[in-house]
RORORO-963687 format. One line per 5 residues: their letters; for each residue x, y, z of C-alpha. Coordinates in nm, 2 decimals, always signed. Each point is the difference from the previous one (the first is absolute). Example, Ala and Ser with C-alpha at 12.3 -4.5 7.8 and 13.67 -1.06 7.14 Angstrom:
BEGIN
AS	+1.23:-0.45:+0.78  +0.14:+0.34:-0.07;
This chain:
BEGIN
XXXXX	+10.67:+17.08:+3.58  +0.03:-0.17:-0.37  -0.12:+0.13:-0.30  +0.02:-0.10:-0.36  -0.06:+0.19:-0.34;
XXXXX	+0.00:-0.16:-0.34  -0.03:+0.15:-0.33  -0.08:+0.35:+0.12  -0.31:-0.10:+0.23  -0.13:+0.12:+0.30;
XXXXX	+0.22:-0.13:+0.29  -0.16:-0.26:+0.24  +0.06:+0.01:+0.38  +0.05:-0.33:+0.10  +0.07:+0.12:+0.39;
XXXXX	-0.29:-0.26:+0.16  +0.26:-0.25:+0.22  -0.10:-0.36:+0.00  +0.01:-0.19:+0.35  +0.10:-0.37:-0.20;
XXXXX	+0.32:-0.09:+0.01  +0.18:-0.04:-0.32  +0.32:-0.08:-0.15  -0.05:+0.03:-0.35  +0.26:-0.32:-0.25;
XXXXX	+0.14:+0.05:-0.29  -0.05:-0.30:-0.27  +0.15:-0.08:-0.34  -0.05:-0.21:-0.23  +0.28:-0.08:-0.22;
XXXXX	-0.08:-0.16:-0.35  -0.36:-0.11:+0.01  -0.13:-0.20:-0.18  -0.37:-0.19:-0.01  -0.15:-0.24:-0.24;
XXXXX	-0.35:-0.19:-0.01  -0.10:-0.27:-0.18  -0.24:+0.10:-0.26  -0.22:-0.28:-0.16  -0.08:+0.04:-0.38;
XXXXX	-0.28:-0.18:-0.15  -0.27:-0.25:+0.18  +0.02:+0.05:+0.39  +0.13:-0.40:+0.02  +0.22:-0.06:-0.30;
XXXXX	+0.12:+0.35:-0.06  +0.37:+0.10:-0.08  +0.13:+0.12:+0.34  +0.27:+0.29:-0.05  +0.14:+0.28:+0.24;
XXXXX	-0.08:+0.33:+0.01  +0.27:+0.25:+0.17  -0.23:+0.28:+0.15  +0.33:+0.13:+0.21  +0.33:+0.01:-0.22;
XXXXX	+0.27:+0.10:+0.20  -0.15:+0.25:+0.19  +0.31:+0.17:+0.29  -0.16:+0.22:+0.25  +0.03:+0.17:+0.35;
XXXXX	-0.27:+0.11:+0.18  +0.13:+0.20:+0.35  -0.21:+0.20:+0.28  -0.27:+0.19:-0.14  -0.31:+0.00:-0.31;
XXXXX	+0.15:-0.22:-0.21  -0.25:-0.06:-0.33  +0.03:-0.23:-0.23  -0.25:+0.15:-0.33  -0.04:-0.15:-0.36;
XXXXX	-0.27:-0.13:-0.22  -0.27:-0.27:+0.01  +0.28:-0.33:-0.01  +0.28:+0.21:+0.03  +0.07:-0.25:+0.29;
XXXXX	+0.03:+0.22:+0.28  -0.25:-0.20:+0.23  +0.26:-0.29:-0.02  +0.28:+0.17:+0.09  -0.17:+0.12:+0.29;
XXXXX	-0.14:-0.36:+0.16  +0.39:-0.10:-0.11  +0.19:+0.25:+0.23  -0.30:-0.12:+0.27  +0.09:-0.33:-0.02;
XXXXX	-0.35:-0.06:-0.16  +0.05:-0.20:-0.33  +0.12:-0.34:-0.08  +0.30:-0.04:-0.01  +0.01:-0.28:-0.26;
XXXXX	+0.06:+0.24:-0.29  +0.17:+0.29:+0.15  +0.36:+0.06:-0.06  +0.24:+0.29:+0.15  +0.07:+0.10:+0.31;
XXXXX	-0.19:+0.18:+0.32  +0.17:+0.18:+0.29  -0.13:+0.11:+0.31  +0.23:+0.27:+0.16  +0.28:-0.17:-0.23;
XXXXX	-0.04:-0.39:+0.10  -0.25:-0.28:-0.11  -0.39:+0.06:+0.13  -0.07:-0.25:+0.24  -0.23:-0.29:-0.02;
XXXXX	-0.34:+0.10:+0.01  +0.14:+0.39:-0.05  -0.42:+0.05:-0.12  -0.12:-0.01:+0.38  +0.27:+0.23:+0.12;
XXXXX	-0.11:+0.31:-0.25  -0.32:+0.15:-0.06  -0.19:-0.08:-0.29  -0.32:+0.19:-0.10  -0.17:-0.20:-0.29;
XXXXX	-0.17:+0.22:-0.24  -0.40:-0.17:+0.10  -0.10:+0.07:+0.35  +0.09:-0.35:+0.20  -0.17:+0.12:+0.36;
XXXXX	-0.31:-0.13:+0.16  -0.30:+0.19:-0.04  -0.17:-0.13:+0.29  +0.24:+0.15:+0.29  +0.07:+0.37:+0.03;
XXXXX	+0.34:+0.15:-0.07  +0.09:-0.06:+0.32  -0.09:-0.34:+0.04  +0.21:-0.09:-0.34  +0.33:+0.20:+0.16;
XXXXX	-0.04:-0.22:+0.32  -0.02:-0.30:-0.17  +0.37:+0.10:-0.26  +0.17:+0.09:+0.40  -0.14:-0.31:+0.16;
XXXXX	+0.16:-0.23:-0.30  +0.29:+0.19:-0.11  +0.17:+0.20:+0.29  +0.26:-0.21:+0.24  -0.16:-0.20:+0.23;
XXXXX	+0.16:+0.17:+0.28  -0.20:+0.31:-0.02  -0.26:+0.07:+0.21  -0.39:+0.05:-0.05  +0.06:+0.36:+0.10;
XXXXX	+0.29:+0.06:-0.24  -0.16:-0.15:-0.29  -0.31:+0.21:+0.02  +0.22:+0.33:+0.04  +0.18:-0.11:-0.32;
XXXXX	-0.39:-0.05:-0.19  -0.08:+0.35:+0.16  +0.30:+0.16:-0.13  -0.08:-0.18:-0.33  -0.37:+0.13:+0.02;
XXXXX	+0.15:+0.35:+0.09  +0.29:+0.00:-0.29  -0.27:-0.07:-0.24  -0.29:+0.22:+0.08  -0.20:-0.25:+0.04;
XXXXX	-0.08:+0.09:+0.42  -0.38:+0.15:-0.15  -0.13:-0.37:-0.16  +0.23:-0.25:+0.19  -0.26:-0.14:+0.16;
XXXXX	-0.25:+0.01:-0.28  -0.01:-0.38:-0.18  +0.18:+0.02:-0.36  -0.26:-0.15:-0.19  -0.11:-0.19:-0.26;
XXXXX	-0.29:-0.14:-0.22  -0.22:-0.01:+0.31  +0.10:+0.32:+0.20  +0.08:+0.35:-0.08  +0.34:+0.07:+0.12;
XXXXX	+0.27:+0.28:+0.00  +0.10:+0.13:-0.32  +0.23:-0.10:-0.27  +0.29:+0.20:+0.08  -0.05:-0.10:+0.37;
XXXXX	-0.02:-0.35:-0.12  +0.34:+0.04:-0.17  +0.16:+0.14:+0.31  -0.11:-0.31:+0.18  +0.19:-0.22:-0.23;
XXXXX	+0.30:+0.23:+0.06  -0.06:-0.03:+0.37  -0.01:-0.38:-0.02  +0.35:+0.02:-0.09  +0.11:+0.27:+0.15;
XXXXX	-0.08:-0.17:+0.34  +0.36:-0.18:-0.02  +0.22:+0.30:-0.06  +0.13:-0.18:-0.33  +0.33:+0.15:-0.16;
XXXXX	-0.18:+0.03:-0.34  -0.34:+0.06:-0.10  -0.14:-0.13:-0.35  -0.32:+0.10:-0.17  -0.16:-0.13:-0.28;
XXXXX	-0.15:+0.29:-0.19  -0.07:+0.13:+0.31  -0.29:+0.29:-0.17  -0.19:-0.25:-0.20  -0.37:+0.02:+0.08;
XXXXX	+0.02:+0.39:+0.19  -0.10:+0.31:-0.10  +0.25:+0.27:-0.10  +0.00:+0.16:+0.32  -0.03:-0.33:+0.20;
XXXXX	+0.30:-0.15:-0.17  +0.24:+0.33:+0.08  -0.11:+0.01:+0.32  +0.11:-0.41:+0.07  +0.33:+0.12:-0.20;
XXXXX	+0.03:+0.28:+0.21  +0.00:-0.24:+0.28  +0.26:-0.16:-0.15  +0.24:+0.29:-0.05  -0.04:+0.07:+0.37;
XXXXX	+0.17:-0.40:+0.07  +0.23:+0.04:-0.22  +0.13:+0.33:+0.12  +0.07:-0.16:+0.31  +0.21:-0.24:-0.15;
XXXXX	-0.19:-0.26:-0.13  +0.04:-0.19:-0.35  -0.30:+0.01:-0.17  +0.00:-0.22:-0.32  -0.34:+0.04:-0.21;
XXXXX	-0.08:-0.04:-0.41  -0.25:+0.20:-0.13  -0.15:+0.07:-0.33  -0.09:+0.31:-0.05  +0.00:+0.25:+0.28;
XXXXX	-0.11:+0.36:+0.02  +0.27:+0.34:-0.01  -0.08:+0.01:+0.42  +0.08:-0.31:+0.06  +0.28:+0.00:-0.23;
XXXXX	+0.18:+0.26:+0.14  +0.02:-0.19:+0.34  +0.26:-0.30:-0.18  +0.35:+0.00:+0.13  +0.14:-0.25:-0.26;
XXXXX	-0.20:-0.14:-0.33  +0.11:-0.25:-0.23  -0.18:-0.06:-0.28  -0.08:-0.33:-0.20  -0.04:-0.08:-0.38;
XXXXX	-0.05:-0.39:-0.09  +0.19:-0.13:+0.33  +0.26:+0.24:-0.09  +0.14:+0.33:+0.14  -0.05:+0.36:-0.15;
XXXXX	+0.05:+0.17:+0.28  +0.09:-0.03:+0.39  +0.16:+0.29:+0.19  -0.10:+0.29:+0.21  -0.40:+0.09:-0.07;
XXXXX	+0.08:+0.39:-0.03  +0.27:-0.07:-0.31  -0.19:-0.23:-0.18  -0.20:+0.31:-0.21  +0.39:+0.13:-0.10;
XXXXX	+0.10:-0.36:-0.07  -0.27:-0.05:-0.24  +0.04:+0.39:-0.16  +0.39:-0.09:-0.07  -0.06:-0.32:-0.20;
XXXXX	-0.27:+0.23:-0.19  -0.32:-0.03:+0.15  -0.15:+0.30:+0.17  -0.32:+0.03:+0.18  -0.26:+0.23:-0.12;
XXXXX	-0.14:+0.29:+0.19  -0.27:-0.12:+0.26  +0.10:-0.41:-0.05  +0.00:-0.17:+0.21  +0.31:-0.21:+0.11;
XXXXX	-0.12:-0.39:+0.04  -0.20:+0.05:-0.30  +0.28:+0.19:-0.21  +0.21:-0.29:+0.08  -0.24:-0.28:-0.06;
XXXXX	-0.03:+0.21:-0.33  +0.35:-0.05:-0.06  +0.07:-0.36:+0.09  -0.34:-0.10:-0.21  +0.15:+0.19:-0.32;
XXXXX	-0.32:+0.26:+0.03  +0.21:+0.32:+0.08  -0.10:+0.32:-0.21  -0.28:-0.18:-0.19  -0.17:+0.23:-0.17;
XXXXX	-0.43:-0.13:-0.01  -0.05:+0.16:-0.40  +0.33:-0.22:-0.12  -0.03:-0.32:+0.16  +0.24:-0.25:-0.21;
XXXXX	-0.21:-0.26:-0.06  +0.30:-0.23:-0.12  +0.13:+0.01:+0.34  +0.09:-0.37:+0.12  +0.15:-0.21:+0.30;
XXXXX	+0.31:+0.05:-0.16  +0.04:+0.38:+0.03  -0.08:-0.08:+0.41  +0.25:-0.20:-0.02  +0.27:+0.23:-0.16;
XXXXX	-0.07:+0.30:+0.28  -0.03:-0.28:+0.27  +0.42:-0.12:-0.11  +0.07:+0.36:-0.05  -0.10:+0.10:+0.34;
XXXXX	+0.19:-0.30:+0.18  +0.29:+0.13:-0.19  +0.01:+0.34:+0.13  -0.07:-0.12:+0.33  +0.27:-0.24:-0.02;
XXXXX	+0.28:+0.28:-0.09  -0.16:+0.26:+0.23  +0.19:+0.18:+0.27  -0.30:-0.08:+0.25  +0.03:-0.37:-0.06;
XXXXX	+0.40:-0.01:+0.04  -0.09:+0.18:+0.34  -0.24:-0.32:+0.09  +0.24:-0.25:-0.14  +0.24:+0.19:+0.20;
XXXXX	-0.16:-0.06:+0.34  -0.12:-0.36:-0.07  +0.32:-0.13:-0.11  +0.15:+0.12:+0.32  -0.30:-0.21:+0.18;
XXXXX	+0.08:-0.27:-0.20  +0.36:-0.02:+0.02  -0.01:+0.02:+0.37  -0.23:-0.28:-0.02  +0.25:-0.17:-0.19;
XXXXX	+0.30:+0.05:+0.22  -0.19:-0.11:+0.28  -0.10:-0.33:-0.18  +0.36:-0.02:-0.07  +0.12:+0.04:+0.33;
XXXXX	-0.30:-0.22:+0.15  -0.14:+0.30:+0.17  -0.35:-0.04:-0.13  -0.25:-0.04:+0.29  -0.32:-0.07:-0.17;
XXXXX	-0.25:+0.17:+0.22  -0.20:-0.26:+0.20  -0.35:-0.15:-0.10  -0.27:+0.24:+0.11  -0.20:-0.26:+0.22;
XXXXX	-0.38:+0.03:+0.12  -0.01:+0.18:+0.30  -0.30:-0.18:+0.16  -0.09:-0.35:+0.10  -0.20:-0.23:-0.18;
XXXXX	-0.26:-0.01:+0.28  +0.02:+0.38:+0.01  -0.07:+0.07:-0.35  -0.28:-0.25:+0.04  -0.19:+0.18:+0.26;
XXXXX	+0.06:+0.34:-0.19  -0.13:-0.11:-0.31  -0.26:-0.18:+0.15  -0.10:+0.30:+0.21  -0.01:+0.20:-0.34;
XXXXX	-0.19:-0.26:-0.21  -0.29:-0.02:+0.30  -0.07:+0.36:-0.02  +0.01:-0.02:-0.39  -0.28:-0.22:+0.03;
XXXXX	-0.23:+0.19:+0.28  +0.07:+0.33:-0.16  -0.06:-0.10:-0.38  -0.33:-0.27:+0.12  -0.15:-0.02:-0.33;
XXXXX	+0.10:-0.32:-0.11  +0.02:-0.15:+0.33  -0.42:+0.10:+0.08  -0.10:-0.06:-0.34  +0.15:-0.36:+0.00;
XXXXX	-0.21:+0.00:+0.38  -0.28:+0.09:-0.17  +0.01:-0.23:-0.34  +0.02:-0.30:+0.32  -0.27:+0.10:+0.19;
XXXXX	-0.24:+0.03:-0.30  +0.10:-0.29:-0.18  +0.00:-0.23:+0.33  -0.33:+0.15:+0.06  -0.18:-0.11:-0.32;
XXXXX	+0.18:-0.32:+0.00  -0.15:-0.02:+0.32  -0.32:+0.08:-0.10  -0.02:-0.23:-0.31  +0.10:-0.28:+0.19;
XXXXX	-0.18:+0.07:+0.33  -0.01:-0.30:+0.24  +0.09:-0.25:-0.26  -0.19:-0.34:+0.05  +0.13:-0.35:+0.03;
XXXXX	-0.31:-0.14:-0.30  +0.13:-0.20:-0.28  -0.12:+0.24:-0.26  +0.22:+0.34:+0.05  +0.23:-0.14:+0.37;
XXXXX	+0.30:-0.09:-0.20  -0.06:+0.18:-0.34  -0.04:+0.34:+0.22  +0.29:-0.04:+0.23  +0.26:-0.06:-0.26;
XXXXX	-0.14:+0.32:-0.22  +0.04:+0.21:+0.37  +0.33:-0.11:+0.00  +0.08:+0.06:-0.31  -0.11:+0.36:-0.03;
XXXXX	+0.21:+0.06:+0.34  +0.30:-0.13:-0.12  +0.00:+0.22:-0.32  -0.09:+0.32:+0.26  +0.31:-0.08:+0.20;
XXXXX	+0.21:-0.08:-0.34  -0.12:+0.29:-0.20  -0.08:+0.22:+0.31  +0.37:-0.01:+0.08  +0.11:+0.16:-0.35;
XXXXX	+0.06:+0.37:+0.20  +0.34:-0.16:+0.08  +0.07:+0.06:-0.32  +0.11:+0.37:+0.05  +0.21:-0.08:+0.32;
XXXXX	+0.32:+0.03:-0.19  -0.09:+0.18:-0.30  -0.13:+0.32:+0.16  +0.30:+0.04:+0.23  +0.24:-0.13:-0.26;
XXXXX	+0.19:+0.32:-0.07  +0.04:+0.08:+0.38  +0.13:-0.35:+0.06  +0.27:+0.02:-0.26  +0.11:+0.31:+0.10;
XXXXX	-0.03:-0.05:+0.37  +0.22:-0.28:-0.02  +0.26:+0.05:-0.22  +0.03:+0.30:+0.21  +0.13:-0.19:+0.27;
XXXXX	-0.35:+0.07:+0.23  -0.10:-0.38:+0.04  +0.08:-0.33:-0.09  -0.22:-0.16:-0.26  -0.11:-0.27:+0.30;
XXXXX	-0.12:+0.27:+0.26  -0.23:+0.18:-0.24  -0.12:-0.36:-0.19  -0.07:-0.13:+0.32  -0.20:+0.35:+0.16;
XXXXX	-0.22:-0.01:-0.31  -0.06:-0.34:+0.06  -0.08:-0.01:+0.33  -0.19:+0.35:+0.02  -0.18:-0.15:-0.33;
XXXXX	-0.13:-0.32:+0.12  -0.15:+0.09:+0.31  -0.25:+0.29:-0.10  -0.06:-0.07:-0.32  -0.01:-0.38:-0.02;
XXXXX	-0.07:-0.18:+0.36  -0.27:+0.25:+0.11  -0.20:+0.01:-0.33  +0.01:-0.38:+0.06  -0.08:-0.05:+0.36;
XXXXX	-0.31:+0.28:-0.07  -0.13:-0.25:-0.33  +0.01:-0.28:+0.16  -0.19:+0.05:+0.29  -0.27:+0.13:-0.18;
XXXXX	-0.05:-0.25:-0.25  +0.05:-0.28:+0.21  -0.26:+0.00:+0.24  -0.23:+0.18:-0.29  +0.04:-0.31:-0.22;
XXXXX	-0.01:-0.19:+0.31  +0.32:-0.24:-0.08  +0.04:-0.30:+0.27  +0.06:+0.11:+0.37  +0.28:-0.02:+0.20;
XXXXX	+0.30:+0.21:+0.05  +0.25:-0.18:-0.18  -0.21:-0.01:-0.31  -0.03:+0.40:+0.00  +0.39:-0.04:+0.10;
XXXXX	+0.05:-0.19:-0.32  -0.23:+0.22:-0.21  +0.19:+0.29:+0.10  +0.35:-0.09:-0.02  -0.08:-0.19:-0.38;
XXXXX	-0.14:+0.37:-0.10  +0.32:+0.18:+0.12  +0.20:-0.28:-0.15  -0.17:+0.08:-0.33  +0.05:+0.40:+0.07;
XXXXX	+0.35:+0.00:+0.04  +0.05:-0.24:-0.27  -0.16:+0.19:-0.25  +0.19:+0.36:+0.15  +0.31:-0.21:+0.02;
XXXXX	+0.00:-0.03:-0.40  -0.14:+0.38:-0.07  +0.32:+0.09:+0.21  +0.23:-0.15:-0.20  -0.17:+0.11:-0.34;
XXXXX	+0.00:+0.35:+0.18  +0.37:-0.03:+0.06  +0.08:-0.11:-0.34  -0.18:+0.19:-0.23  -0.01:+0.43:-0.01;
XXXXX	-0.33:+0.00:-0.19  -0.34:+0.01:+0.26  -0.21:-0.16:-0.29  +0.23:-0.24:-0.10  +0.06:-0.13:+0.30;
XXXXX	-0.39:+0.01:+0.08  -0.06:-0.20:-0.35  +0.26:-0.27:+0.06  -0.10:-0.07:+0.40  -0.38:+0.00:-0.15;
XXXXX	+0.12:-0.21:-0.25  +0.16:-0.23:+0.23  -0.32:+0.00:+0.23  -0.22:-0.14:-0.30  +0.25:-0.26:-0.10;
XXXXX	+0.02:-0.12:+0.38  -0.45:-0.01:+0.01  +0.00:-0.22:-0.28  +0.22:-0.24:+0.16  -0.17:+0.05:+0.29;
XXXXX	-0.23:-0.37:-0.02  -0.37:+0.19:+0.00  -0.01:+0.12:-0.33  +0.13:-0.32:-0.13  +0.06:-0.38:+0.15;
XXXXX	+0.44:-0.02:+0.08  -0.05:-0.35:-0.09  -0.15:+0.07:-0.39  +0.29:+0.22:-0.08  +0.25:-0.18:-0.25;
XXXXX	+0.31:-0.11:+0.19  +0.24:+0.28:-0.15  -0.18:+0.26:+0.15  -0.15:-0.11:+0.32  +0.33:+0.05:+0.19;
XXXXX	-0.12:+0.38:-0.03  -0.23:-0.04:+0.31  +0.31:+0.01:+0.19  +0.04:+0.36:-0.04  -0.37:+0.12:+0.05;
XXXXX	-0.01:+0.16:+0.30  -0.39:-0.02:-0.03  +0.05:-0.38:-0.04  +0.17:-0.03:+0.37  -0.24:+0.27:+0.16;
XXXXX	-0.36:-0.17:-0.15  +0.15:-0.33:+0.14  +0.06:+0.10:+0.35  -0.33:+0.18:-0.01  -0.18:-0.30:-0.15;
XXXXX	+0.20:-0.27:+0.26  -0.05:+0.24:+0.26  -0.42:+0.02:-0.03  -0.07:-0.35:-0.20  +0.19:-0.22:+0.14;
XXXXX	-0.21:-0.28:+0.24  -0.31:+0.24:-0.08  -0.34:-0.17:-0.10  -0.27:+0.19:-0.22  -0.35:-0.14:+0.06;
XXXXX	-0.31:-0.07:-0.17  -0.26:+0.12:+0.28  +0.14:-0.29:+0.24  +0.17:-0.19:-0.24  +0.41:+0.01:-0.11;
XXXXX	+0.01:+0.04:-0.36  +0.31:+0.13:-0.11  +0.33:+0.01:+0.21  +0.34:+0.28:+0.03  +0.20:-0.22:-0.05;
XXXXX	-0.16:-0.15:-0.31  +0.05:+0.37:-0.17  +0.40:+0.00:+0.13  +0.05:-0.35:-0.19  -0.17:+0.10:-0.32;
XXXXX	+0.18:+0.33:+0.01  +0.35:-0.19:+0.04  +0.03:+0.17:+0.35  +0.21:-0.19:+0.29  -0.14:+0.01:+0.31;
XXXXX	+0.00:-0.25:+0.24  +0.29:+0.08:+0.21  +0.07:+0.35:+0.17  +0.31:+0.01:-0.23  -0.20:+0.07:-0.30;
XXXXX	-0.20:+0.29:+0.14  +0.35:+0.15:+0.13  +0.19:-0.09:-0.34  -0.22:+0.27:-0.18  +0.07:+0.25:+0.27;
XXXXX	+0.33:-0.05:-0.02  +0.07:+0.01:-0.36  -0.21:+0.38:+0.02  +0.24:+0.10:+0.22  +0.34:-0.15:-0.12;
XXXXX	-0.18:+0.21:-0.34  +0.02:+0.29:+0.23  +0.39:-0.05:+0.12  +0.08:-0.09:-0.36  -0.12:+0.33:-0.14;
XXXXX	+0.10:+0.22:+0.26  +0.36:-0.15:-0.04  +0.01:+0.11:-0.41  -0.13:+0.33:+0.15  +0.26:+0.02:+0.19;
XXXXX	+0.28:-0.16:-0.25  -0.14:+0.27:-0.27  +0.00:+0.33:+0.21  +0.39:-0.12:+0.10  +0.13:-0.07:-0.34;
XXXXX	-0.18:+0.28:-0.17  +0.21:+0.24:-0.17  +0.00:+0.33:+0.22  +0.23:+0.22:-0.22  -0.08:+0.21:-0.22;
């Protein structure tokens, strides 16, 4: 049995056994220090200079509720994606040890890392989401059956057995609650047995009594043996009361890291002692933000920065020449200097890259498997955009209801159907503009976790994207409005119809993907792909002659993906076709195509426009691609 008592309270039986295996680490960071670039002035031509946020920060962090407290800036959520392995590494100086040598590569996929947003997807239930972490993360060599008994003993260890088959939720569908959504997020990582757990204000968003029971949960892991890393900002006395070690930040320095149940004496014998009832996280943020003993009738009103300032150096100070800090010196220069001899001796084995521990074609199914039950369970978008088509290609049926071949309305008719369809597949297709937006906080946290490789999940969005919500909305228009408008017969002609329209879909989706990859913003990206739609229709050679465009401008028509569709569409109906006068040719297809600047007479030039739609497609997906790889995953 373990208990624990701090500050006089109420002792907490902490009995409950855990069935997950744990080995808890012990990590140090020895002189830490971590810089941005700050831009002063005009966003472009600004004065870049570097602001330290971490300045030579040592720390140890062993088995057990290790918190890391301090104001709004105080820089403890950098410190904590630093010891995971989570920040970039361009400005970061020091040195981080795992069980006394060098992290490996890639050390973020081998702990746990709890992000302080909830990162699961709302559409599966708890269980679903645990299954999908084992499936990706444990050794390939474990079994079906083992990796389920690991996600039940997850499900168990968590509390979770009553909702884990209920879905999560989200916008769309009522889910568990928010303290069971937190667990879930623990769960996800807890799936891999990590050495070290880190949260990210882990009671952000819960309820008093919600955040000590996920704490509580907590306590019961670390117990066990398990390191448990987590900043937080300003917790409760209960929750308090369950942290082993807690070091405490002031302007990316120290004031205080030791043992939680002598920080209250440590702070009384440099001559600040809490009042009756305080409570402890707020007496010290008191204390670090130069509030302490404040009395409300004598505010100074003369009080500046520079007072902060003063108590901030003054606190540092004391730290510095505290018995409590010699005693963590003491321990991490023993770390170090083992770490030392070995280097000297050549002893260091730097541990070895923490590798993916499924296949590409693996991860591929898995995510695919998830994405296709995202869709079916969360239909909204997918029937609405079913919907949109069927009415649309219903009144465009209806308006141009078995065209007729007279020289008054034959051509002038056809080209205005055509027209109209093309900008419903184009604009239709702007839905791919949430593919990677929506899911963009799972993705970068899925895989800088080490659960997929950026191709698998690129490519199961891809594939599970295309074939439900762009080639069955297109196959379903175009067979109603082709035989309603009563286009030419024959099989290849509807072929050709059809395959210009998904041409022109996937087009038009391929360039919402890459604005959806590259920008965070729903309505920017929305504005700039609807931007780019209206630029392409003007160049498009209906609303004005390609030929009476001035020279320096006309080579835009090679970029208009309504250009190449309304050509293939045009070739495709007008070309050899005669529009009569009662019984009498009076105009000709192929008249319109050469006043129109449209090449026709070999197959080439129907194919050509195809072509260029889909080597649009290929080129788009590729920047997709190229952008979801090279963007910046850390923190």
């Amino acid at each position: 049995m373990s208990k624990t008592k701090v500050n006089g309270a109420h002792t907490v039986d902490f009995s409950q056994s855990t069935n997950i295996e744990s080995r808890g680490s012990t990590i140090s960071g020895h002189n830490v220090v971590y810089s941005v670039d700050v831009r002063k002035g005009p966003c472009c031509c600004g004065q870049v200079t570097q602001k330290e946020i971490l300045k030579g920060v040592d720390c140890i962090f062993k088995p057990g509720m290790n918190a890391i407290l301090g104001p709004t800036g105080s820089g403890k959520s950098s410190l904590l994606d630093i010891l995971a392995g989570r920040k970039d590494p361009s400005g970061l100086q020091g040195q981080i040890l795992f069980d006394g040598v060098p992290p490996p590569d890639n050390f973020k996929c081998m702990v746990g890392y709890v992000v302080q947003d909830d990162v699961v997807m709302g559409t599966l239930t708890v269980r679903e989401n645990f299954q999908f972490s084992a499936s990706l993360r444990l050794p390939s060599g474990l079994g079906k059956a083992e990796r389920n008994e690991r996600v039940d003993t997850v499900i168990s260890e968590l509390g979770l057995s009553h909702c884990a088959d209920t879905k999560v939720g989200n916008e769309f569908i009522r889910g568990v609650s928010g303290g069971e959504r937190k667990r879930t997020n623990i769960g996800m990582e807890l799936i891999i047995s990590p050495p070290v757990l880190f949260l990210d204000e882990p009671t952000t968003g819960l309820d008093a009594n919600t955040a000590n029971s996920v704490m509580l949960l907590l306590k019961r892991l670390a117990v066990k043996g398990r390191t448990i890393i987590f900043s937080i900002h300003q917790p409760r006395f209960s929750i308090y009361r369950l942290f082993d070690s807690l070091m405490m930040l002031s302007m990316g320095e120290v004031v205080y890291h030791g043992p939680t149940k002598e920080s209250l004496d440590y702070f009384s014998s440099i001559g600040y002692k809490i009042q009756e009832h305080n409570n402890p996280p707020d007496f010290f943020l008191d204390v670090i933000s130069g509030d302490f003993n404040i009395d409300v009738d004598t505010v100074d009103p003369e009080k500046t920065s520079t007072d902060e300032e003063n108590i901030h150096d003054q606190l540092i100070q004391k730290f510095r020449e505290s018995n409590i800090n010699n005693q963590v010196q003491g321990e991490m220069k023993a770390i170090f200097n083992e770490y030392q001899s070995k280097v000297a001796r050549n002893e260091v084995v730097r541990l070895p890259p923490v590798l993916y521990n499924s296949s590409f074609f693996k991860q591929l199914m898995i995510c695919s498997g998830r994405t296709a039950k995202n869709i079916a369970r969360n239909p909204q978008t997918s029937i609405m955009q079913l919907f949109v088509i069927l009415i649309f290609a219903a009144i465009v049926g209806g308006i141009y209801w078995q065209i007729e071949d007279d020289c008054k309305s034959g051509i002038q008719n056809r080209v205005g159907a055509f027209f109209f369809i093309v900008m419903n597949q184009v604009f239709g297709n702007l839905s791919a503009v949430e593919l990677f937006i929506k899911e963009r906080a799972i993705f970068m946290h899925e895989n800088v976790s080490g659960f997929y490789r950026v191709s698998a999940y690129f490519f199961s969005k891809i594939f599970c994207d295309v074939i439900p919500m762009r080639l069955f909305p297109v196959v379903i228009f175009s067979l109603v409005t082709y035989f309603m408008i009563g286009l030419e017969e024959g099989v290849d002609k509807y072929f050709i119809y059809l395959l210009s329209l998904f041409s022109v879909a996937m087009a038009a989706s391929g360039l919402a993907f890459f604005f959806s990859a590259l920008v965070k913003i729903f309505a920017i990206a929305n504005l700039c792909i609807a931007l780019s739609y209206v630029f392409m229709m003007v160049f498009s050679g209906l609303l004005i002659n390609i030929a009476s465009i001035a020279d320096w401008l006309r080579w835009i028509k090679w970029v208009s993906i309504f250009r190449y569709g309304l050509n293939a569409l045009n070739i495709n109906e007008l070309k050899d076709k005669n529009f009569y006068n009662g019984t009498v040719v009076c105009e000709s297809g192929n008249a319109y195509l050469n006043d129109q600047g449209i090449e026709y007479t070999t197959d080439f030039d129907l194919w050509q426009n195809i072509m260029a739609l889909l080597i649009f497609s290929f080129l788009f997906l590729t920047l997709t691609y190229i952008r979801l790889l090279t963007m910046n995953k850390l923190r």
